[in-house]
ZADO-1210 file (C-alpha; in nm, 4 decimals, padded with zeros to 6 digits):
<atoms>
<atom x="14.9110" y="42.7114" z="02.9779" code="UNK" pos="1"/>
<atom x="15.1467" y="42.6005" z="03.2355" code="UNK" pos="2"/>
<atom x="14.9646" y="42.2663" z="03.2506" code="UNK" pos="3"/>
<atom x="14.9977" y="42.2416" z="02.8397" code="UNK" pos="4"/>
<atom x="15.3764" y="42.2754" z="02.9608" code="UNK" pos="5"/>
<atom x="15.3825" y="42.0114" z="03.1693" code="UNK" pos="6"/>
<atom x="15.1237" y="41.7669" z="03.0004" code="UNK" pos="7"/>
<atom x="15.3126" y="41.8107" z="02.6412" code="UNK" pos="8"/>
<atom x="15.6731" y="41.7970" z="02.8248" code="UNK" pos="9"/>
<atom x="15.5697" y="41.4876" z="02.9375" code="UNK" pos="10"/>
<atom x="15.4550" y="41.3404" z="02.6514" code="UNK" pos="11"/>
<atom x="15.7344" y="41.4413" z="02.4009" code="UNK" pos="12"/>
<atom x="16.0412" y="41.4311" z="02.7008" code="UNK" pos="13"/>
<atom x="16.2173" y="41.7467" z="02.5304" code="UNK" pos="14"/>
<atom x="16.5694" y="41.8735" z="02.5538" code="UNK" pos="15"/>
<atom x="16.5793" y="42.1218" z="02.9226" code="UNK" pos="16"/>
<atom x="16.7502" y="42.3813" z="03.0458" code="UNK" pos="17"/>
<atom x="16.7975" y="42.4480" z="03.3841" code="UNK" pos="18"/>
<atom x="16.8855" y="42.7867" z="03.5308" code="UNK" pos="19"/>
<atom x="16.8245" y="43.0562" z="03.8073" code="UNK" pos="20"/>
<atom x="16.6695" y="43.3461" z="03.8519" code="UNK" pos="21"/>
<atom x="16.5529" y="43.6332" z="04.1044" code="UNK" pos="22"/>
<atom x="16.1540" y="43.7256" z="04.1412" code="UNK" pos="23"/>
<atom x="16.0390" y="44.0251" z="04.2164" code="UNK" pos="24"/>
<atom x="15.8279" y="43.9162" z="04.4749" code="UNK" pos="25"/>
<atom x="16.0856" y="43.7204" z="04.6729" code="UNK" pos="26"/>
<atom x="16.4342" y="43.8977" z="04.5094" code="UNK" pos="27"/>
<atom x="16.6758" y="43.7939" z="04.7593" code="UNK" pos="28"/>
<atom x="16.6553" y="43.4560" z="04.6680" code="UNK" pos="29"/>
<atom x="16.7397" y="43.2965" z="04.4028" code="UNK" pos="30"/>
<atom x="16.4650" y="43.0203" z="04.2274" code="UNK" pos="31"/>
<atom x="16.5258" y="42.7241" z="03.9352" code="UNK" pos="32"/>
<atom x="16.3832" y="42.7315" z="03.6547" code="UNK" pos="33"/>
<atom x="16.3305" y="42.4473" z="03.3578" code="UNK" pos="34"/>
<atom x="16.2968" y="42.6138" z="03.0234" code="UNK" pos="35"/>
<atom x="16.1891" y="42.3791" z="02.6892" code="UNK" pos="36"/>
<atom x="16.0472" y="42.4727" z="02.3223" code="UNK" pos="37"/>
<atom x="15.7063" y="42.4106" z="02.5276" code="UNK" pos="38"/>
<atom x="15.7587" y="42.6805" z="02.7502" code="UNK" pos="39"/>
<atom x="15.7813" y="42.9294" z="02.4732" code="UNK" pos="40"/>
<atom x="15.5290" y="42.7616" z="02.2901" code="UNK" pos="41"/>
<atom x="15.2749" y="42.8412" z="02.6194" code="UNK" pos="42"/>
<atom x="15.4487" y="43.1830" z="02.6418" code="UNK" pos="43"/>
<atom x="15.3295" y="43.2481" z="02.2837" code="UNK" pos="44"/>
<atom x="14.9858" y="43.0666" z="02.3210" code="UNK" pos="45"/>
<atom x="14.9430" y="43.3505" z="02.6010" code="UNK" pos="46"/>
<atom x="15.0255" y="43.6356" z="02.4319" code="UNK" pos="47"/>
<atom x="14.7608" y="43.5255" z="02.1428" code="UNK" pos="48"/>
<atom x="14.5048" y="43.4418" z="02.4040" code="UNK" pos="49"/>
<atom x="14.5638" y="43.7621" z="02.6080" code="UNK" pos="50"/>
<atom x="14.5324" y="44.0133" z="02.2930" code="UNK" pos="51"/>
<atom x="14.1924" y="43.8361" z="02.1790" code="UNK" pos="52"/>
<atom x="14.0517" y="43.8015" z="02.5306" code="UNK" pos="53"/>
<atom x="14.1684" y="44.2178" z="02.5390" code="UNK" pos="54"/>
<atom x="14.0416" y="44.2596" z="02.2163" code="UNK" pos="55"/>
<atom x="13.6973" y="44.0900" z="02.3411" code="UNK" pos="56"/>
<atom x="13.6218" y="44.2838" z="02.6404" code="UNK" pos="57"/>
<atom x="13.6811" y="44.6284" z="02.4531" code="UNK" pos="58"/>
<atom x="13.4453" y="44.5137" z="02.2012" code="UNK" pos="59"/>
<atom x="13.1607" y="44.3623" z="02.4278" code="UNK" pos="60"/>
<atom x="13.2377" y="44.6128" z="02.7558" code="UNK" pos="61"/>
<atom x="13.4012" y="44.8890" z="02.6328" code="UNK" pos="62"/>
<atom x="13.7430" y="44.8535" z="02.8622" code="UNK" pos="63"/>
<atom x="13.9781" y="45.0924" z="02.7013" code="UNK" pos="64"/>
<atom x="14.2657" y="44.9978" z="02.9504" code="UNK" pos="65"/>
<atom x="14.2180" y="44.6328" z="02.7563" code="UNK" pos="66"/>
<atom x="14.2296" y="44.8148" z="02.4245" code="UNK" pos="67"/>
<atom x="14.5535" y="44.9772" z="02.5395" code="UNK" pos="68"/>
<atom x="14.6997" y="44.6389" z="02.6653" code="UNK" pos="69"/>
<atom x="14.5791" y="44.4819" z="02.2884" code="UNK" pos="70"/>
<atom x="14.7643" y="44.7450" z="02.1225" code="UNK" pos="71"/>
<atom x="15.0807" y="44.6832" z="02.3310" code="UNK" pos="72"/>
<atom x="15.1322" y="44.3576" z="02.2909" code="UNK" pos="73"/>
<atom x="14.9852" y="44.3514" z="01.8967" code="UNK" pos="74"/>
<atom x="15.3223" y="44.3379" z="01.7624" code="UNK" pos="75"/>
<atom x="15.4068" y="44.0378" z="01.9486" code="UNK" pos="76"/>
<atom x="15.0808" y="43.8797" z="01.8765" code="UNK" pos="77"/>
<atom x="15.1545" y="43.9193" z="01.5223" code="UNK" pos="78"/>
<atom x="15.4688" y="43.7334" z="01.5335" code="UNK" pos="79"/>
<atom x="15.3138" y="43.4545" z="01.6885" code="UNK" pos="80"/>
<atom x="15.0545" y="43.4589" z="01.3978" code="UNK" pos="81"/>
<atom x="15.3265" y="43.4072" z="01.1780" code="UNK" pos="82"/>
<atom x="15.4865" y="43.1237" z="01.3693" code="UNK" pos="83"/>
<atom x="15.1543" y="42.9304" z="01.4214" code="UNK" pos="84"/>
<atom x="14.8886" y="43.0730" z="01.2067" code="UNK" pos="85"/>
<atom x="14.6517" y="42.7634" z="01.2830" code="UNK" pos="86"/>
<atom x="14.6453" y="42.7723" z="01.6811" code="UNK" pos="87"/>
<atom x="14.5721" y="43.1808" z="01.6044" code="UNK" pos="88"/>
<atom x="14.3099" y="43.1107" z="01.3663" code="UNK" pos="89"/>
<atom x="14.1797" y="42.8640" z="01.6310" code="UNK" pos="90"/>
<atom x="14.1685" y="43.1079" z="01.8880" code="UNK" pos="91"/>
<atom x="13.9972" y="43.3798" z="01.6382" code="UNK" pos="92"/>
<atom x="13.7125" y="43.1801" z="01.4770" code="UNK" pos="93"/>
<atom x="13.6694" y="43.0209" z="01.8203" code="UNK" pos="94"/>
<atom x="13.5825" y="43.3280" z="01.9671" code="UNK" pos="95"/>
<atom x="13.4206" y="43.5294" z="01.6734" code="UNK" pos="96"/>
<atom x="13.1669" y="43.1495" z="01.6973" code="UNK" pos="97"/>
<atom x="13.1335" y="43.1805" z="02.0418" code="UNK" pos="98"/>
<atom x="13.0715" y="43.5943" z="02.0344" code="UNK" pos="99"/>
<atom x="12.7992" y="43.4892" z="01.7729" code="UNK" pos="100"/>
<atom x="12.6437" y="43.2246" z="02.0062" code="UNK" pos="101"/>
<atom x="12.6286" y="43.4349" z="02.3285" code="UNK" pos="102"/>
<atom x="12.4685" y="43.7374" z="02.1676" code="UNK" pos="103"/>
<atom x="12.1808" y="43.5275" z="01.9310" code="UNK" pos="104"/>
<atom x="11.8814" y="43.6660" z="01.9587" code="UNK" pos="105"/>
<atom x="11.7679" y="43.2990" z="01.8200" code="UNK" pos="106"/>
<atom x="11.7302" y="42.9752" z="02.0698" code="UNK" pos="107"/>
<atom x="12.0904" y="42.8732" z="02.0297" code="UNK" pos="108"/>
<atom x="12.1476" y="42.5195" z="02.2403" code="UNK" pos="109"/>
<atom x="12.3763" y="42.5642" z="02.4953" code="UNK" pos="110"/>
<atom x="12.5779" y="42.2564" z="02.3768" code="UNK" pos="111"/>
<atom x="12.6822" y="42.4799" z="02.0496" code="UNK" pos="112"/>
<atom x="12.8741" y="42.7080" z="02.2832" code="UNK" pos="113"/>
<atom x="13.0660" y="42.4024" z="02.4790" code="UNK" pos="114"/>
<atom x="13.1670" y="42.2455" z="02.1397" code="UNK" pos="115"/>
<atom x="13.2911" y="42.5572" z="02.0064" code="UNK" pos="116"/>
<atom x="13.5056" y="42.6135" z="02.3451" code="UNK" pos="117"/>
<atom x="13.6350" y="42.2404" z="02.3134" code="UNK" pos="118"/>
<atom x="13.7047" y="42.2705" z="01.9528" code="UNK" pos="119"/>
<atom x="13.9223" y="42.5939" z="02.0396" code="UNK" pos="120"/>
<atom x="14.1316" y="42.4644" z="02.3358" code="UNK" pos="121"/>
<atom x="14.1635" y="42.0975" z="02.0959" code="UNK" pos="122"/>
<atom x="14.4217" y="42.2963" z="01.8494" code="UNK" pos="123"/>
<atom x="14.6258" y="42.4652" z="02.1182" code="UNK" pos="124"/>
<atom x="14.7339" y="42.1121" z="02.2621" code="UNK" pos="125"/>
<atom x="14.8788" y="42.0119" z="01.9149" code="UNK" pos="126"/>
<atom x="15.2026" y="42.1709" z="01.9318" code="UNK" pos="127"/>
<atom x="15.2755" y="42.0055" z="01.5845" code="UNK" pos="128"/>
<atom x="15.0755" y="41.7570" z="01.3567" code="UNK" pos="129"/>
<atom x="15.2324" y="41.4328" z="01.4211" code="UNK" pos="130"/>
<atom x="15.1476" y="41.0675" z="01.5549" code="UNK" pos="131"/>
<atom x="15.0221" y="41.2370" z="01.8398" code="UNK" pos="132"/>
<atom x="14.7712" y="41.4511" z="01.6766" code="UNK" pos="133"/>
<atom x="14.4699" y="41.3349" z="01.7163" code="UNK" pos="134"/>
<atom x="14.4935" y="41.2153" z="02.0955" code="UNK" pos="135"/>
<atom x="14.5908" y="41.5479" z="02.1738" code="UNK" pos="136"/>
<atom x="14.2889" y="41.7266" z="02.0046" code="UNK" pos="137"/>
<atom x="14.0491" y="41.4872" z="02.1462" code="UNK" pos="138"/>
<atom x="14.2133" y="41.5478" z="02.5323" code="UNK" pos="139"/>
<atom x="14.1856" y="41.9092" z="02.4985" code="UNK" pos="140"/>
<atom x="13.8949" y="41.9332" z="02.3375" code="UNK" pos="141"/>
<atom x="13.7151" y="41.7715" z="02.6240" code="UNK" pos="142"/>
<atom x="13.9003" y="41.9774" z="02.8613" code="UNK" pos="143"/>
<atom x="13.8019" y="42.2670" z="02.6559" code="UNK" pos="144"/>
<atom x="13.4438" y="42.1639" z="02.7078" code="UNK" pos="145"/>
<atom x="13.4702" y="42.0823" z="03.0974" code="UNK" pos="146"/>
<atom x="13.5767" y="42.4228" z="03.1737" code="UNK" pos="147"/>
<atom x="13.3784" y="42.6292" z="02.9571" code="UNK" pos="148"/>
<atom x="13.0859" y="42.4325" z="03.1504" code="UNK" pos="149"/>
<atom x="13.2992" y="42.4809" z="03.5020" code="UNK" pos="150"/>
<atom x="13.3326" y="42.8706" z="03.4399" code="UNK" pos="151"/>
<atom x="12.9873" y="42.8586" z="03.3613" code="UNK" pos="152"/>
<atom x="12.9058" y="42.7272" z="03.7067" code="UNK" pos="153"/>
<atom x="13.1117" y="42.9423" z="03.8679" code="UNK" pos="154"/>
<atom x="13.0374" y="43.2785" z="03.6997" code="UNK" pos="155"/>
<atom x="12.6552" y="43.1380" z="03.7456" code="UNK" pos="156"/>
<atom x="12.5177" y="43.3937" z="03.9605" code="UNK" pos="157"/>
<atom x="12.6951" y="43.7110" z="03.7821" code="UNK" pos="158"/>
<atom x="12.6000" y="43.6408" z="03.4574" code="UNK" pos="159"/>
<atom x="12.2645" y="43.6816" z="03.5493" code="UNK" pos="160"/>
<atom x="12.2648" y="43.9945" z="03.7402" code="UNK" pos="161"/>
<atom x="12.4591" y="44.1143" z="03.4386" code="UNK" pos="162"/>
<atom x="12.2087" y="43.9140" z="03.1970" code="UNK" pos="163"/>
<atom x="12.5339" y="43.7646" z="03.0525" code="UNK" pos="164"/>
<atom x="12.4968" y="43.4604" z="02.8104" code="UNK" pos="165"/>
<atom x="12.5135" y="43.1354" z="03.0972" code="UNK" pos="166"/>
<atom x="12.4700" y="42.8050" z="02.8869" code="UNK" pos="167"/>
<atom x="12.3630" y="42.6239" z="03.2362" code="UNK" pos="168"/>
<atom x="12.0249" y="42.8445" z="03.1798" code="UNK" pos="169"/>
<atom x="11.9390" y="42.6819" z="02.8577" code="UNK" pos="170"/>
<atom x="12.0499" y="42.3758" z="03.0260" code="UNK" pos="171"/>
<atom x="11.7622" y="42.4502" z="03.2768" code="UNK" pos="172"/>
<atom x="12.0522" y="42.3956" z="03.5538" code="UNK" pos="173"/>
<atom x="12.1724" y="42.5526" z="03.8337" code="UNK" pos="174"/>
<atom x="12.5448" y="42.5106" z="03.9712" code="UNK" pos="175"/>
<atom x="12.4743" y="42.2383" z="04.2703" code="UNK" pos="176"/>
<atom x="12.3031" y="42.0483" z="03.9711" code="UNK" pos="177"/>
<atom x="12.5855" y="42.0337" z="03.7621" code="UNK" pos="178"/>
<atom x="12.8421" y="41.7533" z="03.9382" code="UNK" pos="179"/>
<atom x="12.6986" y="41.4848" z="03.7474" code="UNK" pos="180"/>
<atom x="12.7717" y="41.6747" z="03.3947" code="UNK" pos="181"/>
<atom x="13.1132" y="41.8090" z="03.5055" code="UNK" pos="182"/>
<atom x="13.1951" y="41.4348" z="03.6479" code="UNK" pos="183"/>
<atom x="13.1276" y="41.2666" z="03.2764" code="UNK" pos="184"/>
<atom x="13.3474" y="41.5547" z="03.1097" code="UNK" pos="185"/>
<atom x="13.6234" y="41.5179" z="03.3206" code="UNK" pos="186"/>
<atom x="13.5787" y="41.1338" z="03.3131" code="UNK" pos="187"/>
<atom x="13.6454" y="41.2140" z="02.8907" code="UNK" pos="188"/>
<atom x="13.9100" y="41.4004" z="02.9618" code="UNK" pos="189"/>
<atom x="14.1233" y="41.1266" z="03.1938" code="UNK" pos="190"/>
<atom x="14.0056" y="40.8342" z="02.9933" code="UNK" pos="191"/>
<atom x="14.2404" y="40.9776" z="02.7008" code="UNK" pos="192"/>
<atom x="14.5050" y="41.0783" z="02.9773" code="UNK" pos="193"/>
<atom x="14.5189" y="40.7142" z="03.0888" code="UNK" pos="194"/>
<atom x="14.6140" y="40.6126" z="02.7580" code="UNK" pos="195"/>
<atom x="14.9331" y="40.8309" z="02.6875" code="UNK" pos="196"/>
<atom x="15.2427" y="40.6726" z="02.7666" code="UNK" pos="197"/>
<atom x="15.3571" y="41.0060" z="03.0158" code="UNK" pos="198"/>
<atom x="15.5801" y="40.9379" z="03.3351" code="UNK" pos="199"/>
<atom x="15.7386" y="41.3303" z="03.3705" code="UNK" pos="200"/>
<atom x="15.5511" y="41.4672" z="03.6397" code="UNK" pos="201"/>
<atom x="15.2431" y="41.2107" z="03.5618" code="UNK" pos="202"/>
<atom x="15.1476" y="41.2430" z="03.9432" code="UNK" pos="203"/>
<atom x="15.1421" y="41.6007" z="03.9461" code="UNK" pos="204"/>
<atom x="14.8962" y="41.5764" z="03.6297" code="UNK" pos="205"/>
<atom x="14.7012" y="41.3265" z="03.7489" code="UNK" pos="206"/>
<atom x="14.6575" y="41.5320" z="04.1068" code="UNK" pos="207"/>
<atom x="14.5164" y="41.8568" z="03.8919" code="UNK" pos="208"/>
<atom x="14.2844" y="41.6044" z="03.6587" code="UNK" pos="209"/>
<atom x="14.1240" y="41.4236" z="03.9368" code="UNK" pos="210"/>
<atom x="14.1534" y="41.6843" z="04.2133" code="UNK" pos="211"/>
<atom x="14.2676" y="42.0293" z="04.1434" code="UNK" pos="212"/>
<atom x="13.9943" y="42.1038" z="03.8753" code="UNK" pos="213"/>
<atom x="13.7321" y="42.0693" z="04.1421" code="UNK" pos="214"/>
<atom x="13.8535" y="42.2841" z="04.4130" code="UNK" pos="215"/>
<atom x="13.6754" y="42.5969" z="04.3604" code="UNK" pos="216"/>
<atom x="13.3788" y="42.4706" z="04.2574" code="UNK" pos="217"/>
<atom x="13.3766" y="42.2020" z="04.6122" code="UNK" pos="218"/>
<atom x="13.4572" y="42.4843" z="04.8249" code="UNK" pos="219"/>
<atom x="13.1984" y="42.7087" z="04.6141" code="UNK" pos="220"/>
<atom x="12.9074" y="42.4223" z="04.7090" code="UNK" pos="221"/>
<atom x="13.0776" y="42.3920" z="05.0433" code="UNK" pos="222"/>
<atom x="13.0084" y="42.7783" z="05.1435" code="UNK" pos="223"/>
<atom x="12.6119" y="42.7166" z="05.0090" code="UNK" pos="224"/>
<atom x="12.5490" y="42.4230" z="05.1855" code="UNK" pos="225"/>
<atom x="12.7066" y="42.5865" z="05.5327" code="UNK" pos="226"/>
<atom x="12.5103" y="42.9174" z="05.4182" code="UNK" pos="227"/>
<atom x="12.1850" y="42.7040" z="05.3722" code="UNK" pos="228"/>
<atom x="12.2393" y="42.4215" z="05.6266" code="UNK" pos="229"/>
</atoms>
């Protein structure tokens, strides 16, 4: 969410506010802070996210501190229903889909699951239907699908002991086998970036695109090939 901030503040260049305020990590000084309707917008995006995500893991795991956290933060998720009913209805069908997918007893393919990601993250980059619209779904919905693929990767080894849904076993993949995929979703994903007119913080963007997505997965292959070398 904060890079939705930055990617759709530096599309649309909206009004800012600056102020400061104190942390509670570091409270004796004082920090800056940039505040636009796209900062709320991520702010609201979370709270929907966090109560499903909650929601999910006290249906599939039983965690009844996440049931407790759903519960608290219900009302607020409600409001943001109300406010933007499609991104929520996004968010719901997108994981009810992929809840469905994961737990098929039938031979699902694994690129069902990394569409239905895609497709999810694709309506929380359109802030508003507009000229912009369908740039912005096809961006994130290739982002969607590069990290539902990169978490995959990641959470490789887990999901198995667990014998948790892993679309890179249908796939017939392991992680260190997976550059080649990750490289032509990301390459999606930039191609589209490329062609939006953004300056605001385009470096920044540009560093986390091209750089910053990989860096747990590098040092992840970095450890195995030290471990194995």
């Amino acid at each position: 969410m904060t890079f939705v901030i930055l990617f759709l503040s530096s599309l649309y260049e909206p009004e800012e506010e600056a102020g400061e305020f104190r942390c509670g990590v570091h409270p004796l000084h004082k920090k800056t802070e940039t505040e636009n309707k796209f900062t709320a917008y991520a702010a609201d995006m979370t709270i929907a996210l966090s109560y499903y995500k909650c929601m999910d893991d006290w249906k599939d795991e039983k965690k009844y501190l996440k049931r407790l956290y759903a519960r608290s933060i219900k009302k607020q998720y409600q409001e943001v229903a109300e406010k933007y009913p499609r991104q929520c209805k996004a968010i719901s069908e997108g994981i009810r889909e992929l809840e469905q997918i994961e737990n098929s007893t039938a031979d699902t393919k694994p690129d069902d699951a990394v569409k239905c990601s895609g497709k999810m993250l694709s309506e929380l980059f359109v802030y508003e239907e507009d000229f912009w619209s369908n740039s912005l779904r096809s961006f994130g919905f290739e982002l969607g699908k590069f990290i539902y693929l990169m978490d995959a990767s990641m959470d490789y080894k887990e999901d198995i002991r667990k014998h948790n849904y892993n679309p890179l076993i249908g796939m017939n993949k392991k992680p260190e086998e997976m550059k080649e995929i990750l490289t032509m979703c990301i390459g999606n994903v930039t191609q589209i970036f490329e062609k939006l007119p953004l300056v605001q913080d385009q470096h920044l963007l540009r560093n986390i695109l091209y750089g910053g997505v990989w860096q747990k997965y590098s040092e992840k292959m970095q450890r195995k090939e030290k471990k194995h070398g």
